[in-house]
C-alpha positions as CSV (number, residue, x, y, z in Angstrom):
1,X,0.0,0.0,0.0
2,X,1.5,3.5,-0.9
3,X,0.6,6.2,1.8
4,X,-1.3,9.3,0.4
5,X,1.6,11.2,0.1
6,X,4.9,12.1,-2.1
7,X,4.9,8.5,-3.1
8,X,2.0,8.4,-4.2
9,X,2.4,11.8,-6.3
10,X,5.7,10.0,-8.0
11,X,3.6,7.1,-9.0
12,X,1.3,9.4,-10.3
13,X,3.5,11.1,-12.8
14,X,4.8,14.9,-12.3
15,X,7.1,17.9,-13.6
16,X,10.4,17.7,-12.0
17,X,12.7,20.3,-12.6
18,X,16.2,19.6,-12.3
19,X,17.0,22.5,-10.4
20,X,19.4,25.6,-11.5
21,X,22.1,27.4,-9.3
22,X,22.0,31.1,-9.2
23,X,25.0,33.2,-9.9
24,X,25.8,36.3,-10.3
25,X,28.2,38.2,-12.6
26,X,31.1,38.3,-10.3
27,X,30.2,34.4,-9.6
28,X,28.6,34.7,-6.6
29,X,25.5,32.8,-5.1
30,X,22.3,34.5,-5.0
31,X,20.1,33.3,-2.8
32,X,17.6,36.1,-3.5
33,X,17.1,34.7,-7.0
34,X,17.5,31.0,-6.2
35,X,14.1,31.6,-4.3
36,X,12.7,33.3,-6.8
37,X,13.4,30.7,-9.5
38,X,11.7,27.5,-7.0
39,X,8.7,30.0,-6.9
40,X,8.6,30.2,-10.3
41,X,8.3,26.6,-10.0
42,X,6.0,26.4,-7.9
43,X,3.8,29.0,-9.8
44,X,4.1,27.0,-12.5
45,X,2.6,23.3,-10.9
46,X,5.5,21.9,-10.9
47,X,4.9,18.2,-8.5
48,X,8.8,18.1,-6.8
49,X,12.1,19.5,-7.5
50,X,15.3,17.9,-7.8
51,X,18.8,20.1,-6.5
52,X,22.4,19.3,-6.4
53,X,22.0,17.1,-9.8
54,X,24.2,17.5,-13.0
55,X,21.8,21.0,-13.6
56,X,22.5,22.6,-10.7
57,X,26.2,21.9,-11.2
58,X,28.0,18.8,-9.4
59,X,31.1,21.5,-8.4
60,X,28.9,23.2,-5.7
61,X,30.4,20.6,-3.6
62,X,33.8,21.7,-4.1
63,X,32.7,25.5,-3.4
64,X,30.9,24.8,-0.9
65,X,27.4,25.0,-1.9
66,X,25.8,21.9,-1.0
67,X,24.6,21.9,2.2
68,X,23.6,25.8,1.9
69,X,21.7,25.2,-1.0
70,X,20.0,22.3,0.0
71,X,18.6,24.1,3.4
72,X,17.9,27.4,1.7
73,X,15.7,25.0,-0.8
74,X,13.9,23.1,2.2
75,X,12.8,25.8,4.1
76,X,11.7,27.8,0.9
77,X,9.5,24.3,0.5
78,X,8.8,24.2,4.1
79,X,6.9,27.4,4.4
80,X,5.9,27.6,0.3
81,X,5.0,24.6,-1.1
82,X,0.8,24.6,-1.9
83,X,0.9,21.0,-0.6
84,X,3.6,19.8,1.5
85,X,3.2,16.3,1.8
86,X,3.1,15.3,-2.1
87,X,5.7,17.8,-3.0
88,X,8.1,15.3,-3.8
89,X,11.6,16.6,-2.6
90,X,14.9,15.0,-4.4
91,X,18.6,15.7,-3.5
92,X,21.5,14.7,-6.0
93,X,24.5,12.2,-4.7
94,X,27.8,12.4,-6.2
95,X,31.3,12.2,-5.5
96,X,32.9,9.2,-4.1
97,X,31.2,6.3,-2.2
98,X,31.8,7.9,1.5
99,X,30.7,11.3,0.4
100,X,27.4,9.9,-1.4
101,X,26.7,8.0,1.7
102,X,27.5,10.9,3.9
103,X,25.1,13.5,1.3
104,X,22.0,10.8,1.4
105,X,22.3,11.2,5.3
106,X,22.1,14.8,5.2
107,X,19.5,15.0,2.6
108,X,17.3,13.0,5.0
109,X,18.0,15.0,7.9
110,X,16.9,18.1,5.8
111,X,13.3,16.5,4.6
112,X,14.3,15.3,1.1
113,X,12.2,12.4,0.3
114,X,14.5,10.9,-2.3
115,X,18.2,10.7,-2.8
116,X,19.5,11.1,-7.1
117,X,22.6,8.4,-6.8
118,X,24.4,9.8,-9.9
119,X,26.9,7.4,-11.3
120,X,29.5,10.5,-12.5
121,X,33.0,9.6,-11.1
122,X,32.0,6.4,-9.9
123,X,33.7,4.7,-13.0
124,X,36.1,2.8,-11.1
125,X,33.6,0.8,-9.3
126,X,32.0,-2.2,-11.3
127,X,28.3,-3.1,-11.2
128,X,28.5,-5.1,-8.0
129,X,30.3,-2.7,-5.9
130,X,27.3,0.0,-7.2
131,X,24.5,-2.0,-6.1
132,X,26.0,-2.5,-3.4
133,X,26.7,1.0,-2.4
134,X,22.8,1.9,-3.9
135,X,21.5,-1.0,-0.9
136,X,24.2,1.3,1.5
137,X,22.1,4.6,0.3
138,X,18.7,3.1,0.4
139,X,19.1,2.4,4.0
140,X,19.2,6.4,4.7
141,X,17.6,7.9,1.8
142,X,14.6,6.9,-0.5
143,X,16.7,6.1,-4.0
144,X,16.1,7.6,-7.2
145,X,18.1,5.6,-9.5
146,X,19.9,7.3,-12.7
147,X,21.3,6.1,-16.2
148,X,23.2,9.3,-17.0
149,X,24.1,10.1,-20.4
150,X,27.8,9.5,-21.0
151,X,28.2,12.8,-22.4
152,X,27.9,14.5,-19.3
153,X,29.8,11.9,-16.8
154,X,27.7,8.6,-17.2
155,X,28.6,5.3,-18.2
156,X,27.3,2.2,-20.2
157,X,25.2,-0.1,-17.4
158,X,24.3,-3.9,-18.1
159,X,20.7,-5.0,-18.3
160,X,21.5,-6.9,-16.0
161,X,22.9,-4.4,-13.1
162,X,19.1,-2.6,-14.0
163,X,17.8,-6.2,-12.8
164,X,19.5,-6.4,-9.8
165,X,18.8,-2.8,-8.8
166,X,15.3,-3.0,-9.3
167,X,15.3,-5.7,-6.3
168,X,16.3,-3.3,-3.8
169,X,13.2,-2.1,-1.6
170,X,13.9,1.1,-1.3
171,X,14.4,1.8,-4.9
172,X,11.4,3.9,-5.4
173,X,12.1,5.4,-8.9
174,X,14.5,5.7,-12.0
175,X,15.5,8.7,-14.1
176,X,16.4,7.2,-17.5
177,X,18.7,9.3,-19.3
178,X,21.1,7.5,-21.3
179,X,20.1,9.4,-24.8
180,X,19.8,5.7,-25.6
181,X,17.0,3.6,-27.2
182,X,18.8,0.4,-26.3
183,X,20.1,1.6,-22.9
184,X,16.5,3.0,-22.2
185,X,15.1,-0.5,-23.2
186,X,17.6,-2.6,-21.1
187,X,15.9,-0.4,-18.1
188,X,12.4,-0.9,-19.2
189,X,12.7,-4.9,-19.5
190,X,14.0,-5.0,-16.2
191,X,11.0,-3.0,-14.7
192,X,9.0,-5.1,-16.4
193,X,10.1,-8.8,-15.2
194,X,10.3,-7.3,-11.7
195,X,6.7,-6.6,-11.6
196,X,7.3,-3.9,-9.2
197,X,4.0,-1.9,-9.7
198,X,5.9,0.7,-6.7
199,X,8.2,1.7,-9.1
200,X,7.9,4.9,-10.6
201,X,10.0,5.5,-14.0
202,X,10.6,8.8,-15.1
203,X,11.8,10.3,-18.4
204,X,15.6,12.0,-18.4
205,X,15.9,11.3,-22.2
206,X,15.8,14.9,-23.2
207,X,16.2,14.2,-26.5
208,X,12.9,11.7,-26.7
209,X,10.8,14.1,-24.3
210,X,7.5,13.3,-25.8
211,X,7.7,10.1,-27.3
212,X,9.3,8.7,-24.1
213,X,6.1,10.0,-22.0
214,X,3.4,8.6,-24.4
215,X,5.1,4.8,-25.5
216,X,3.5,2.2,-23.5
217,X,6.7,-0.2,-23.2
218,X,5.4,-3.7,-23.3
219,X,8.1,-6.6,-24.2
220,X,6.0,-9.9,-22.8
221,X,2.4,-9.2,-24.1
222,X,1.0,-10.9,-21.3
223,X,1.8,-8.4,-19.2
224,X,0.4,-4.8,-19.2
225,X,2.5,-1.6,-20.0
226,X,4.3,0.2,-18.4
227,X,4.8,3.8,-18.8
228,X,7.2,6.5,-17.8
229,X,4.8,8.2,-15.7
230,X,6.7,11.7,-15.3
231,X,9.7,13.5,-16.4
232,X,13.3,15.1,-14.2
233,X,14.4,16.8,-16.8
234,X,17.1,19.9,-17.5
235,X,14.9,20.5,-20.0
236,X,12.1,21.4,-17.9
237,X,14.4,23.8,-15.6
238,X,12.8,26.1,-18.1
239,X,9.6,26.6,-20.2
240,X,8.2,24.9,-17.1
241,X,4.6,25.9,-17.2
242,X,4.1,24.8,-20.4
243,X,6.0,21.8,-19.5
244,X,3.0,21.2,-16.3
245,X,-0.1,21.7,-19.1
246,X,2.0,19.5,-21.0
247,X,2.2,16.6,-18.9
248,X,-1.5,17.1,-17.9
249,X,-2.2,16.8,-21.7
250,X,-0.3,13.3,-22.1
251,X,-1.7,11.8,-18.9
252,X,-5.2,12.2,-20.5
253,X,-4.5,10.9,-24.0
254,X,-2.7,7.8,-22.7
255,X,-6.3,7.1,-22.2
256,X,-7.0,7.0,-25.6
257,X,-6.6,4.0,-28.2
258,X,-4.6,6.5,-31.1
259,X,-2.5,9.5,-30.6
260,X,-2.9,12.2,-33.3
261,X,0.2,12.8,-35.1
262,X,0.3,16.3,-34.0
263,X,2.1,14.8,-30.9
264,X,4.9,13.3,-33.2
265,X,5.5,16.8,-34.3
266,X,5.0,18.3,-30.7
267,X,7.9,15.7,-29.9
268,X,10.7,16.8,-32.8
269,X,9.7,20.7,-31.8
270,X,10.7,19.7,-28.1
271,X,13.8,17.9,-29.1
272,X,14.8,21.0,-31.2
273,X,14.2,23.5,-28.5
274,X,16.5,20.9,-26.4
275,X,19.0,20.5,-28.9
276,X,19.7,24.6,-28.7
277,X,19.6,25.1,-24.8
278,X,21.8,22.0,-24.7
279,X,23.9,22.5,-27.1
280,X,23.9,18.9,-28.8
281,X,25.9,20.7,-32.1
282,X,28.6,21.2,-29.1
283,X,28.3,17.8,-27.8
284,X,26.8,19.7,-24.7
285,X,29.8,21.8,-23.6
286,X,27.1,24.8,-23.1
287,X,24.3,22.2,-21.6
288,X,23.9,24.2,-18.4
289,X,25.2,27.9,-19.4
290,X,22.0,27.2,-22.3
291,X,19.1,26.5,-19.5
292,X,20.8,29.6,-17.4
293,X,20.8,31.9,-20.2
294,X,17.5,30.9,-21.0
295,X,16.0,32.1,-17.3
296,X,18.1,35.0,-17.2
297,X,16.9,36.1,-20.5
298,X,14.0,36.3,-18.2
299,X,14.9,37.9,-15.6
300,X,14.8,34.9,-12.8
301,X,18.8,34.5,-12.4
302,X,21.1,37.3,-12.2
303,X,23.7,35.7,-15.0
304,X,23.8,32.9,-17.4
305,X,27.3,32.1,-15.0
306,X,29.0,28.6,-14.2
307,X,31.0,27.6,-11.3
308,X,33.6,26.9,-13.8
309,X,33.8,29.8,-15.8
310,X,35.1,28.1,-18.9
311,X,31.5,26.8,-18.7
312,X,29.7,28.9,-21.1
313,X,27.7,28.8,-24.0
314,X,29.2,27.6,-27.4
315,X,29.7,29.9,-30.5
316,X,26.3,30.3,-32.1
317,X,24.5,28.5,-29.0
318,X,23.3,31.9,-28.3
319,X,21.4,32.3,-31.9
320,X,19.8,28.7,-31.2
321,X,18.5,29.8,-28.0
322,X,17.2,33.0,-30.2
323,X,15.3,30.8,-32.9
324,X,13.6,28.5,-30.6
325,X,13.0,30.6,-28.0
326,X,9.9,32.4,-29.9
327,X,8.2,29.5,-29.4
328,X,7.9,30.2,-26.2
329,X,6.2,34.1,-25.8
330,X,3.3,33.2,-23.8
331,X,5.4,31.9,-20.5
332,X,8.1,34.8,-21.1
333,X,5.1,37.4,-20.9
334,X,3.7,35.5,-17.9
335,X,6.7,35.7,-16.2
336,X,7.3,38.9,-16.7
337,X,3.9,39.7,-15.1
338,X,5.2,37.9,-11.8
339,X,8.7,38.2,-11.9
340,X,8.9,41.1,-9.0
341,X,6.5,39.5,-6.9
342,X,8.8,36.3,-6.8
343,X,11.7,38.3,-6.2
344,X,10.3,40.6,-3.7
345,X,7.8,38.6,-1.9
346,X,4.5,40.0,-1.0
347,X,2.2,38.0,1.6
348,X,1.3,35.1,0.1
349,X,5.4,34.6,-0.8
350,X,7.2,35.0,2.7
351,X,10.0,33.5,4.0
């Protein structure tokens, strides 16, 4: 039985931002606008946030970040979120084994629901010693599991490691986002033959958005689909209301027999507008520096800045980001309707 909370809101299928850092010019943090941006999220619908993942940049550890961040986020959620107890709250997990370990205690400490085991400078371990330290995290923190794309500090996983990891109780989710038909397959299979109806899969595949949100994934037909209920997605660090009536769209035509091919159209339009903020041309050098110029375009961070200041957008990434970005007018004027009241709070925004 799932309680009536954040698990059962996961199971359901939500937007989950991958969430942003705010910088300024000179490189500092901004909490002023970090709040602002999570109540832009929470403006738009979003169902959870996910902070201290490959979007909000894996260096805040080495600057210090983390554990700043993390609080500043939780409180914001403690005293701001419409409805607390299905907000679902995720904290990212990298570095070495102790250090993940150590992060999934904290994250619990602070209220996070679910811990984001990325697999980014774990490539020395093999497959047994990462289920093993994923049944370690699991016994302090709710796990997300992750199949990161290589490109950004993943690595190739077996179809079987996804079978063994889908036996561990407290494995209450996966992020696929190999950028991988096969490798997105491998993880689907194994969901299936656990027949672990607790599970909740959610799209990372930015590059499949769409598609991956309305395939039902069926490999032994005498078994019912299963679906990747919800998305934790860069992608949808920005755009994010549309993103929320987007979702809500899908999750009523899976109800359908036949999908209108508008939706294979809707799905290369997303892919495009991913392919500029991430900078695929670039092999995504500019990933990040695209979804932070894109919000402070708009006003809700300070710069489009990295940690690492060689981190920046990719010559011509900026022109992409100006030919897609049309597409998205509506949200830009919305936000620009709002955009004082999330950075000045009035009453019904108070920290």
């Amino acid at each position: 039985m799932i309680a009536d909370g954040w698990q059962k809101s996961l199971l359901e299928g939500q937007v989950i931002p991958a969430c942003p850092l705010a910088l300024t010019q000179d490189g500092e943090w901004s909490p002023k606008h970090q709040k602002a941006l999570i109540r832009y999220y929470l403006d738009c619908g979003v169902g959870g946030l996910a902070v201290g993942v490959h979007t909000t940049q894996f260096a805040i550890r080495d600057h210090g970040l983390y554990e700043p961040l993390l609080q500043c986020i939780a409180e914001l959620l403690d005293h701001e979120a419409a409805n607390k107890k299905k907000f679902i709250r995720i904290a990212g997990l990298c570095g070495s084994p102790e250090q993940i370990v150590s992060e999934a205690g904290f994250a619990a400490e602070l209220g996070f629901h679910l811990g984001l085991l990325s697999p980014s400078g774990l490539g020395h371990l093999s497959e047994d010693e990462l289920v093993e330290l994923t049944r370690e995290v699991s016994e302090r923190i709710s796990v997300f599991g992750f199949y990161l794309h290589e490109a950004v500090g993943g690595r190739t996983l077996s179809s079987n490691y996804w079978r063994r990891i889908v036996k561990i109780e407290n494995l209450q989710a996966i992020k696929i986002a190999a950028f991988n038909r096969y490798q997105t397959i491998d993880v689907m299979r194994a969901v299936e033959e656990s027949g672990r109806d607790d599970l909740a899969i959610y799209t990372g595949n930015d590059d499949n958005i769409v598609a991956d949100l309305l395939t039902p994934f069926q490999f032994d037909l005498t078994l019912k689909p299963r679906w990747m209920v919800g998305g934790l997605l860069g992608h949808w660090a920005v755009w994010t209301r549309e993103a929320v009536e987007m979702l809500d769209k899908i999750k009523q035509i899976r109800q359908n027999e036949q999908i209108a091919a508008e939706w294979l159209s809707r799905n290369i339009q997303v892919t495009d507008d991913n392919a500029a903020i991430f900078d695929a041309a670039n092999h995504f050098s500019g990933c990040i520096a695209g979804v932070n110029e894109v919000l402070f375009r708009q006003g809700l961070l300070p710069s489009n800045r990295c940690l690492n200041p060689d981190e920046k957008l990719s010559p011509g990434q900026a022109e992409e980001i100006d030919r897609v970005d049309v597409r998205h007018r509506d949200e830009a004027l919305w936000i620009q309707e709002n955009l004082q009241r999330w950075l000045d709070p009035c009453e019904s925004h108070q920290l």
